[in-house]
C-alpha positions as CSV (number, residue, x, y, z in Angstrom):
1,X,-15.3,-4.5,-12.3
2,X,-13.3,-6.1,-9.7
3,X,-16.2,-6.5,-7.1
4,X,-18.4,-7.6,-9.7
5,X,-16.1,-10.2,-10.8
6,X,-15.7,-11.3,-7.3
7,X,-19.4,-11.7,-7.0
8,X,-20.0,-13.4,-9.8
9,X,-17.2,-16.4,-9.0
10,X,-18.6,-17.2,-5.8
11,X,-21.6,-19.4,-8.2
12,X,-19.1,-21.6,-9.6
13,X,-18.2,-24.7,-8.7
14,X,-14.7,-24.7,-7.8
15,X,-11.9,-26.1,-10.1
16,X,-9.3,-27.9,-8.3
17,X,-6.7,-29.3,-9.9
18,X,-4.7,-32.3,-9.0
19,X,-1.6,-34.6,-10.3
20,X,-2.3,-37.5,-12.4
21,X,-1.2,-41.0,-10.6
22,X,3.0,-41.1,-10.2
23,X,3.4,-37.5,-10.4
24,X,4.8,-35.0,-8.1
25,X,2.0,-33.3,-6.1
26,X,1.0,-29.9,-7.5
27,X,1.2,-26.9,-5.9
28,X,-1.9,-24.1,-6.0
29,X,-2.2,-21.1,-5.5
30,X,-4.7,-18.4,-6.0
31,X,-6.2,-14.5,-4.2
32,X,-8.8,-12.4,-4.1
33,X,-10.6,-9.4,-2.5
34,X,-13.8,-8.1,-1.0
35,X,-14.8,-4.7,-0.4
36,X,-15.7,-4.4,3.4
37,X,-16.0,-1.0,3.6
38,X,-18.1,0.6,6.4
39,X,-21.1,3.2,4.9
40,X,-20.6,6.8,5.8
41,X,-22.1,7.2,9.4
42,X,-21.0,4.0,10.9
43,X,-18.9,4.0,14.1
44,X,-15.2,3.8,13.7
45,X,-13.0,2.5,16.8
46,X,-9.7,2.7,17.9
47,X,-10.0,5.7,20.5
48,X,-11.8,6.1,24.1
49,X,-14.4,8.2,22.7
50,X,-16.4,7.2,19.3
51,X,-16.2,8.6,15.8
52,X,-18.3,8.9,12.9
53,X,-17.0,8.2,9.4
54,X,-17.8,10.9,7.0
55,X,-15.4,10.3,4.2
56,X,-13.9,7.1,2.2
57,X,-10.4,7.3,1.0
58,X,-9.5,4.4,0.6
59,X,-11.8,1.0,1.2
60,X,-11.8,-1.4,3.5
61,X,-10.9,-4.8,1.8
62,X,-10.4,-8.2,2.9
63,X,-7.3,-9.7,1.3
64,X,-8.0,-13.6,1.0
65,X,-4.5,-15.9,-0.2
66,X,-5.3,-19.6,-0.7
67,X,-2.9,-22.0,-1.0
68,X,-3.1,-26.3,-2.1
69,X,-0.1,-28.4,-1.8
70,X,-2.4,-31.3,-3.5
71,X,-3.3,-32.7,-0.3
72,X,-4.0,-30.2,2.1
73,X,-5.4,-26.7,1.3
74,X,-4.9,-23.4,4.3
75,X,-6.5,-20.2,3.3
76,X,-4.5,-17.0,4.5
77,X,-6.6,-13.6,4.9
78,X,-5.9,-10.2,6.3
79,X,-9.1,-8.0,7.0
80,X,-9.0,-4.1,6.9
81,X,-10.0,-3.4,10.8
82,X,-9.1,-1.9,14.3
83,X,-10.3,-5.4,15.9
84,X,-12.7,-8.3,15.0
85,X,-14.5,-10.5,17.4
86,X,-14.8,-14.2,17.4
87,X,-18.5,-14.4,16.3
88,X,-17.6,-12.4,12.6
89,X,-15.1,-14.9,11.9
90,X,-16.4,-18.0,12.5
91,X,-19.4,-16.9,11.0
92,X,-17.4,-16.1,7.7
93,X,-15.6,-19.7,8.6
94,X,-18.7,-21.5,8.9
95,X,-19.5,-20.6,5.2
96,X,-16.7,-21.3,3.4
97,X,-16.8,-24.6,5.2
98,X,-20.6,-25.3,4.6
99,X,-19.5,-24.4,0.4
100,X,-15.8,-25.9,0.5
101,X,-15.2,-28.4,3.2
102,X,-12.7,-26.6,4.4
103,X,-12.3,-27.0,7.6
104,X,-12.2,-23.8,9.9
105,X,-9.2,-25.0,11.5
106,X,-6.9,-24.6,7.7
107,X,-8.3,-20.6,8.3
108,X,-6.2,-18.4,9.5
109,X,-7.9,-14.9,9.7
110,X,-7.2,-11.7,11.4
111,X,-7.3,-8.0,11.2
112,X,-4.9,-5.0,10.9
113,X,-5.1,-3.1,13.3
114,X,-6.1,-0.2,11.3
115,X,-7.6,2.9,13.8
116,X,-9.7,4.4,11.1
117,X,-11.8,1.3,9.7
118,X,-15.8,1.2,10.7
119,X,-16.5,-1.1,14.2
120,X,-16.6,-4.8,14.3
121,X,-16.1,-5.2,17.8
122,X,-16.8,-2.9,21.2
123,X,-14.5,-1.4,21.8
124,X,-14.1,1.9,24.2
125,X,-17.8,3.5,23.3
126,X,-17.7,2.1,19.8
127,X,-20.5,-0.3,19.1
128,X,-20.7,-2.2,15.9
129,X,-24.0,-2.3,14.1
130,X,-24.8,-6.2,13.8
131,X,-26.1,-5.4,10.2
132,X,-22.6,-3.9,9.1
133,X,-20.7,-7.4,11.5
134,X,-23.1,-10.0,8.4
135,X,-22.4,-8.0,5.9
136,X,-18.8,-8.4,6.5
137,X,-18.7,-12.2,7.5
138,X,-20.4,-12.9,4.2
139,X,-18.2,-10.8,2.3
140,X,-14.7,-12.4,4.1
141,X,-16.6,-15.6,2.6
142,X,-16.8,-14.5,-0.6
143,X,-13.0,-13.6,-0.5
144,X,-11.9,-17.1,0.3
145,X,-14.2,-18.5,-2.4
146,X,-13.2,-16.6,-4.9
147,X,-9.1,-17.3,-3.6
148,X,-10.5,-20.9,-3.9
149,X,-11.7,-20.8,-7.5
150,X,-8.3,-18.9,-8.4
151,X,-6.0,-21.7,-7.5
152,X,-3.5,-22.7,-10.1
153,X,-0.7,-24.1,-10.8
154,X,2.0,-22.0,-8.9
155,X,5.1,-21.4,-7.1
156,X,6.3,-20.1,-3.7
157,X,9.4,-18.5,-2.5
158,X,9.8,-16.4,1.1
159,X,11.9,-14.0,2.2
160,X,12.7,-11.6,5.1
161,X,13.6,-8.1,5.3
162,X,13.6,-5.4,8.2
163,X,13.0,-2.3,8.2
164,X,13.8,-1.1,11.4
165,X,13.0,3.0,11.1
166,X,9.5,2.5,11.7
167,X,9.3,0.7,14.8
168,X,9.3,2.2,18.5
169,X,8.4,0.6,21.4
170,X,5.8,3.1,23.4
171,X,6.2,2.4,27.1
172,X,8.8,4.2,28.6
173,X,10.2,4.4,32.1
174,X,10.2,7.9,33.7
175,X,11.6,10.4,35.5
176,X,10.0,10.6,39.0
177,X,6.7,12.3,38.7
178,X,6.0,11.2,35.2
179,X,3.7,9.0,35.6
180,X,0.7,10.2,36.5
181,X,-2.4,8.2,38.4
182,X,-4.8,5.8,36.0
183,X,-8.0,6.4,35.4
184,X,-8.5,3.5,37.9
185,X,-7.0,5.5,40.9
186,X,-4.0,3.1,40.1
187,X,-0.6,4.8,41.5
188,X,2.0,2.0,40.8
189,X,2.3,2.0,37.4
190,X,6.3,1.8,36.8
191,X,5.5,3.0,32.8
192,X,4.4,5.6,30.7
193,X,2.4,4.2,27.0
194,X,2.8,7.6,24.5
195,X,4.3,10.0,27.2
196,X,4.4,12.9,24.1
197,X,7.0,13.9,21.8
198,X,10.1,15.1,23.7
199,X,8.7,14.9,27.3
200,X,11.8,15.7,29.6
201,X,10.6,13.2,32.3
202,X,11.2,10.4,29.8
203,X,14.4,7.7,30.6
204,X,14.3,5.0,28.0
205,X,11.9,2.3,26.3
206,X,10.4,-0.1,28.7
207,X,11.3,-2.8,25.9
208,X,12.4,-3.7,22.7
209,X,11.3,-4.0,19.2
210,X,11.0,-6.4,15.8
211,X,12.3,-4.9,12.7
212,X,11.5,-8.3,10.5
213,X,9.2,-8.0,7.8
214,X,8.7,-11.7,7.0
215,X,6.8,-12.6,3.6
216,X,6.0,-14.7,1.2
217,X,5.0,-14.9,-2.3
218,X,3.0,-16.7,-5.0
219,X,3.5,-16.5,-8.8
220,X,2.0,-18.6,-11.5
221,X,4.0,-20.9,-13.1
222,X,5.0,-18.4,-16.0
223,X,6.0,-15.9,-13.5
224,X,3.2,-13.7,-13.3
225,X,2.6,-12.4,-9.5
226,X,-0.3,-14.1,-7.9
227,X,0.2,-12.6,-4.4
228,X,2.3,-11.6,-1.3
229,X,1.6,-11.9,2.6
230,X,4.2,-9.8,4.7
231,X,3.8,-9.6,8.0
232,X,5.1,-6.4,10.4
233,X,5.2,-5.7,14.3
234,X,4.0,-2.1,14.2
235,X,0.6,-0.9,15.5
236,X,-0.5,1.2,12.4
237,X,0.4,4.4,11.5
238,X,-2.4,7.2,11.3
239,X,-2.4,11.0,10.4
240,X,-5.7,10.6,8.5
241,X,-7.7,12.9,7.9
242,X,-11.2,13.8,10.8
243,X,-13.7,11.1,9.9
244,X,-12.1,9.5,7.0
245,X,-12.5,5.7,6.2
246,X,-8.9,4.0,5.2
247,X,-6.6,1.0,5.7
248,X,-3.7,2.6,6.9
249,X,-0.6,1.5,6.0
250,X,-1.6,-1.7,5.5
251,X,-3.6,-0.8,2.7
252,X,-1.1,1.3,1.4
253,X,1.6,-1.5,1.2
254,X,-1.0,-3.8,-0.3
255,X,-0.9,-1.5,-3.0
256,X,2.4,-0.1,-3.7
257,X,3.8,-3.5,-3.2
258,X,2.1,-4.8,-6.4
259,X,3.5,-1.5,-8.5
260,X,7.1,-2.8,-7.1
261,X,6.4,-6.0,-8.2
262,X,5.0,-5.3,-11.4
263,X,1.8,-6.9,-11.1
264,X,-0.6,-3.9,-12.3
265,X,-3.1,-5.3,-14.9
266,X,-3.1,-8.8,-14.2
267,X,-5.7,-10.9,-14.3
268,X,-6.6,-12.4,-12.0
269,X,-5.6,-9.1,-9.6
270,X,-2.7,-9.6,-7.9
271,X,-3.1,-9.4,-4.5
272,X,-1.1,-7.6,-1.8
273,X,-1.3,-8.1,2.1
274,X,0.5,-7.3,5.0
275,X,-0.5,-9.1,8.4
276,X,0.2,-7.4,11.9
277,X,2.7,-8.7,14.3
278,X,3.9,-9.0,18.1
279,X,3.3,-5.2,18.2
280,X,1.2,-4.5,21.5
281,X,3.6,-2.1,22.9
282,X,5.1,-0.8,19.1
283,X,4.0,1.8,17.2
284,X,5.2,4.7,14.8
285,X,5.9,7.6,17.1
286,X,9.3,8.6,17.3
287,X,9.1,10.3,21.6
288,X,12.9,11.4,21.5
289,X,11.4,13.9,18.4
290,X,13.4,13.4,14.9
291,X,10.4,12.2,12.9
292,X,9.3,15.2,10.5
293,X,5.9,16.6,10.2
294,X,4.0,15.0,7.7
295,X,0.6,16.1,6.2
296,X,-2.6,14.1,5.9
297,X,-1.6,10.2,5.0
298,X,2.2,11.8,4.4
299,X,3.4,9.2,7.2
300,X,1.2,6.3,5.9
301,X,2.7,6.5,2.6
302,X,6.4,6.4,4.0
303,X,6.0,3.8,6.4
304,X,4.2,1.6,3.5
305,X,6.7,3.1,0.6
306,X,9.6,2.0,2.7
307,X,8.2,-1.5,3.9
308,X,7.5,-2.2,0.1
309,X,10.6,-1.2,-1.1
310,X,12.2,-3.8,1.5
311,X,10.4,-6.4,0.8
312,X,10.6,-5.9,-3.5
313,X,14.9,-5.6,-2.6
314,X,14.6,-9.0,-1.0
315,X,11.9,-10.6,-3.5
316,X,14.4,-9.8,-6.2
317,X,17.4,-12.2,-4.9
318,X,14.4,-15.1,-4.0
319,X,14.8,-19.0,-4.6
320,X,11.3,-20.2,-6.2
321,X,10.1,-24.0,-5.0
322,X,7.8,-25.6,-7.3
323,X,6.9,-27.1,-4.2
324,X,6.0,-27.2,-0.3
325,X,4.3,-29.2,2.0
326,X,0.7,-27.3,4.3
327,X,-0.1,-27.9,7.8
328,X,-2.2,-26.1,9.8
329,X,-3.9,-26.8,13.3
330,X,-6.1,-25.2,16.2
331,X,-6.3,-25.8,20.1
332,X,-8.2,-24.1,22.4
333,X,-7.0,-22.6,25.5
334,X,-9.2,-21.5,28.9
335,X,-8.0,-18.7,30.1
336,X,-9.0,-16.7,33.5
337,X,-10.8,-13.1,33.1
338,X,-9.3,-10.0,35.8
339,X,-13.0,-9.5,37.1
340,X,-13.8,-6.5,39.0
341,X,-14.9,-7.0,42.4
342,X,-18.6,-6.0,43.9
343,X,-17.3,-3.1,45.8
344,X,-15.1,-2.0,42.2
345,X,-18.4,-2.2,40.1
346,X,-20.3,-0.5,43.3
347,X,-18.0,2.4,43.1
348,X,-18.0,2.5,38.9
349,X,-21.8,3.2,38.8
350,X,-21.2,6.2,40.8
351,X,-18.8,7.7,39.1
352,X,-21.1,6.7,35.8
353,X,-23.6,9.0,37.3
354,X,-21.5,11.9,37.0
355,X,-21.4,12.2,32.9
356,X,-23.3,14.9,31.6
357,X,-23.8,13.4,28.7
358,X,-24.8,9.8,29.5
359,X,-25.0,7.0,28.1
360,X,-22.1,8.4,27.0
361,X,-19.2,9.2,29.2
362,X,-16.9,12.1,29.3
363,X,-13.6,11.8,31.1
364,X,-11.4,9.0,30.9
365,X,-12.3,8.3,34.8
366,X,-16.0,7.6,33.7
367,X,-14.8,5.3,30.6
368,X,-13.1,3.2,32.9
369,X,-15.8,3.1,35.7
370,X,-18.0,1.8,32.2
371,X,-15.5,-0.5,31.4
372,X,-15.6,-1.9,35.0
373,X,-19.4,-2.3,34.6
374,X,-19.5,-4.1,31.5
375,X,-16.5,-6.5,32.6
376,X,-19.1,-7.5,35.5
377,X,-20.9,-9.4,32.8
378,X,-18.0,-11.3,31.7
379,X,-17.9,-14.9,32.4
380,X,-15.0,-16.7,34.8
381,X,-13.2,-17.9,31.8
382,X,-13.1,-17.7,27.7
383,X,-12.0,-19.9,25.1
384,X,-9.1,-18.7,23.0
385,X,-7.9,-20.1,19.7
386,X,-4.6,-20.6,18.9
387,X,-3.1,-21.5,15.6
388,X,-0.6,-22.7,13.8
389,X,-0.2,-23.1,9.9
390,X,3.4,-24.2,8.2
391,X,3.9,-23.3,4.7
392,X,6.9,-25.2,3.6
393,X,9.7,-23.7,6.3
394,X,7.5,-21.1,7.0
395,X,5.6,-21.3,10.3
396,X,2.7,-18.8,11.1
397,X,1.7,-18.6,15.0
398,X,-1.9,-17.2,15.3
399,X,-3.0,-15.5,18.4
400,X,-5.8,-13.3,19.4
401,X,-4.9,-10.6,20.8
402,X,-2.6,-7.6,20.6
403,X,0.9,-9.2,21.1
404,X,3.2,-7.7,22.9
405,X,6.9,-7.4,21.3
406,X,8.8,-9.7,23.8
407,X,6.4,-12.6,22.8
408,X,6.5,-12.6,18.9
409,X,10.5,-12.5,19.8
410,X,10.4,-15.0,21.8
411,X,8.4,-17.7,19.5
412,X,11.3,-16.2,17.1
413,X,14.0,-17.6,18.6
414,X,13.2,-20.8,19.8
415,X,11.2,-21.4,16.7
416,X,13.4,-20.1,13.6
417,X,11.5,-19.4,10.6
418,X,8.1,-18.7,12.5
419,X,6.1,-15.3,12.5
420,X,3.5,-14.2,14.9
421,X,-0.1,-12.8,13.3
422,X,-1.9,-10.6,16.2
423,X,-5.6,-10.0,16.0
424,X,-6.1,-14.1,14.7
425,X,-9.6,-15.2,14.8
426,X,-10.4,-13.7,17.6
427,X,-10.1,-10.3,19.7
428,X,-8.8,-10.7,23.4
429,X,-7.3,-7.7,24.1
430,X,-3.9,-6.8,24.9
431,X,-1.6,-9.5,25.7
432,X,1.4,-8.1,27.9
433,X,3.6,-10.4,29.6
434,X,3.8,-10.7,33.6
435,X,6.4,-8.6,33.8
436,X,4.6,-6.0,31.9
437,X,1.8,-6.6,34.0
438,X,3.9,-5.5,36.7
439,X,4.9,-2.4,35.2
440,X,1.6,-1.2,34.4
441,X,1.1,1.2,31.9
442,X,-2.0,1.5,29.5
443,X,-2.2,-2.0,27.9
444,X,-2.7,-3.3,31.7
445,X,-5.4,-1.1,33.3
446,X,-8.7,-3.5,33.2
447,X,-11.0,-2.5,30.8
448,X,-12.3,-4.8,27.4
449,X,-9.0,-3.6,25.7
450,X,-7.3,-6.1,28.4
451,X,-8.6,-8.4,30.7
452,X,-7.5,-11.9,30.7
453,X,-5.4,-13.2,33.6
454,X,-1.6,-11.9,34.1
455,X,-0.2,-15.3,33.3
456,X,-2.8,-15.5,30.0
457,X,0.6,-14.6,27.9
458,X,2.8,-17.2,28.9
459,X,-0.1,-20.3,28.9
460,X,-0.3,-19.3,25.4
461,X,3.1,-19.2,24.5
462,X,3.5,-22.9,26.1
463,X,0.5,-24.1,24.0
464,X,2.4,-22.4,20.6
465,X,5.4,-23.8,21.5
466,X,3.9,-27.8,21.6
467,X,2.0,-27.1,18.4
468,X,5.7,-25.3,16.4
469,X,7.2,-28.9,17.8
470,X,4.6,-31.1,16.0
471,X,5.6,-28.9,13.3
472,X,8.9,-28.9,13.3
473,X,11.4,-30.4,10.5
């Protein structure tokens, strides 16, 4: 019933409402959902080598938050996927702006980060099927519409909790001799990205982590839950089952979030979302071995239980405001592609040759050698959006790319109150700082999973930190 409801508001003219002449400006706010899910055959990413989904449990949605503070109107949505490319977004954007007027710029869409969703990007040997990347753009559309046509009358609280359990950074230093050659022929690597549960030749994390789970909330004027956007700086979870189609955690904590809150049977649907963070180098994976076995989706429910049930302690003690004032703005940074050089691409094709069962490659040495082909295509340069939207005190910094930790910590503290969404309108990779780069490790080695220039991180962190000023109080 939901989805047909969705499809049927997208034909109505949107209500907006607004204050009469002398009155305070009134607040909006209003959520909805599309089904994205991938059919059973499609290509899921999220590994070097390509799967094939074969089950659903759970869908693929794409969780779609507007907000109106009588003037200005920013749209919030969170997509159930490993990684989506520019072209899918701004083709959803284009849409809603051709049937809104809203500009793509008061858009701020990104994806979770979920490793068992169906392709939207290349990725490894994972191809999307450009049939399956329209269907979704015009579904992320009918999401926002929908949002649109549910504004009402609301108010806004936000709050912050931690949950700090969850969260382990996954590059470690090691012992000498643990750290084995890249599947470049790279031997200078100074870390180790998921060395194994209880390797001996393990030291210490390479770096630190974010236990924040920033939110915020929307409820109607009578109280009735409208919606929540969290945001969290861990990778995703996993444990699913061979083949399966799912959200993750993030889907799971979209769910159990609204049964914290109360909000089952309400009408509209409440809607629950939960945005990735700075969490390039984070992830669930406890190396120094205390986490216990879990079965099948065991882990994904106890990350997301214990996420929701932070977030519901701190949405109890909230201060609601009738009101807040929106922002939101985009600029867009050149930044310099880590091209291979003739002789690197020379030497790839060779080692191409040796796959048995090509196009397809076998060892990790012959992904990378593709990797290094493909990268020959890529221009000098690319165009990256960055984004900032301000909800009241509330500051979201959009970049797109996987974040590493250091960065969403350092927008953090010298911007209090703002939150970094990874994955945002775009898909550039990993984004590790310079003196990651220098370590090496996984999120370095060249490939379409990471390839702008070293310094790409900290021009974009200069760029943020101009556009949190204009912001700023």
């Amino acid at each position: 019933m939901k989805v047909i409801a969705n499809l049927l508001c997208v034909l109505v003219l949107p209500v907006v409402l607004r204050a009469a002449d002398g009155d305070p400006p009134l607040f909006q706010a209003g959520a909805a959902t599309a089904d994205v899910t991938a059919p059973l055959g499609t290509s899921m990413n999220g590994g070097f080598h390509d799967r094939e989904a074969t089950y659903i449990h759970d869908p693929q949605l794409a969780r779609c938050l507007a907000l109106d503070d009588g003037t200005t109107r920013v749209v919030l949505v969170v997509v159930d996927s490993c990684v989506i490319g520019r072209d899918v977004f701004d083709e959803a954007k284009g849409m809603v702006e051709k049937a809104t007027g809203l500009p793509n710029s008061h858009m701020l869409m990104s994806a979770t980060h979920s490793h068992s969703c169906g392709t939207m990007q290349a990725v490894g040997q994972s191809d999307p099927d450009p049939l399956y990347q329209r269907f979704v753009a015009k579904r992320i559309a009918d999401a926002v519409r929908c949002a649109i046509q549910n504004l009402e009358p609301a108010q806004i609280a936000c709050g912050v909790g931690s949950v700090p359990q969850h969260v382990f950074n996954r590059r470690y230093e090691m012992k000498e001799g643990g750290i084995p050659a890249t599947p470049l022929g790279i031997t200078t690597d100074r870390v180790r990205t998921n060395p194994g549960v209880g390797n001996p030749m393990v030291v210490r994390p390479a770096g630190p982590t974010d236990p924040e789970v920033p939110f915020l909330s929307v409820r109607s004027r009578d109280g009735r839950p409208i919606a929540l956007y969290a945001n969290y700086a861990l990778h995703y979870v996993g444990g699913t089952g061979p083949g399966h189609i799912s959200a993750d955690y993030f889907g799971a904590f979209a769910r159990m979030i609204g049964e914290r809150l109360g909000a089952r049977g309400t009408e509209p649907p409440f809607v629950g979302m939960i945005s990735n963070g700075a969490s390039g180098d984070i992830n669930n994976v406890d190396v120094l071995g205390k986490q216990e076995k879990q079965p099948p989706y065991g882990q994904i429910r106890l990350v997301a239980g214990d996420v929701a049930d932070e977030v519901a302690r701190v949405h109890s003690g909230l201060e609601w405001q009738d009101h807040v004032s929106l922002a939101a703005e985009v600029k867009e940074l050149r930044l310099g592609v880590r091209k291979p050089s003739p002789e690197e691409v020379t030497k790839a094709r060779e080692v191409m040759k040796q796959s048995k069962i090509a196009p397809r490659m076998e060892t990790l040495e012959q992904v990378y050698a593709r990797e290094t082909v493909l990268l020959d295509d890529f221009p000098e340069e690319v165009s990256a959006p960055l984004q900032v939207v301000k909800i009241g005190g509330l500051c979201l910094a959009a970049m797109p790319a996987e974040v590493f930790v250091e960065i969403g910590l350092e927008l953090k503290a010298r911007h209090p109150g703002t939150t970094v969404v990874s994955l945002a309108n775009a898909y550039h990779g990993y984004m590790p700082t310079p003196k990651h780069h220098a370590l090496g490790g996984y999120e370095t080695w060249r490939a379409r999973s990471s390839y702008l220039e070293v310094e790409a991180s900290t021009k974009m962190v200069e760029v943020l930190d101009e556009m949190l000023k204009e912001f700023a109080p």
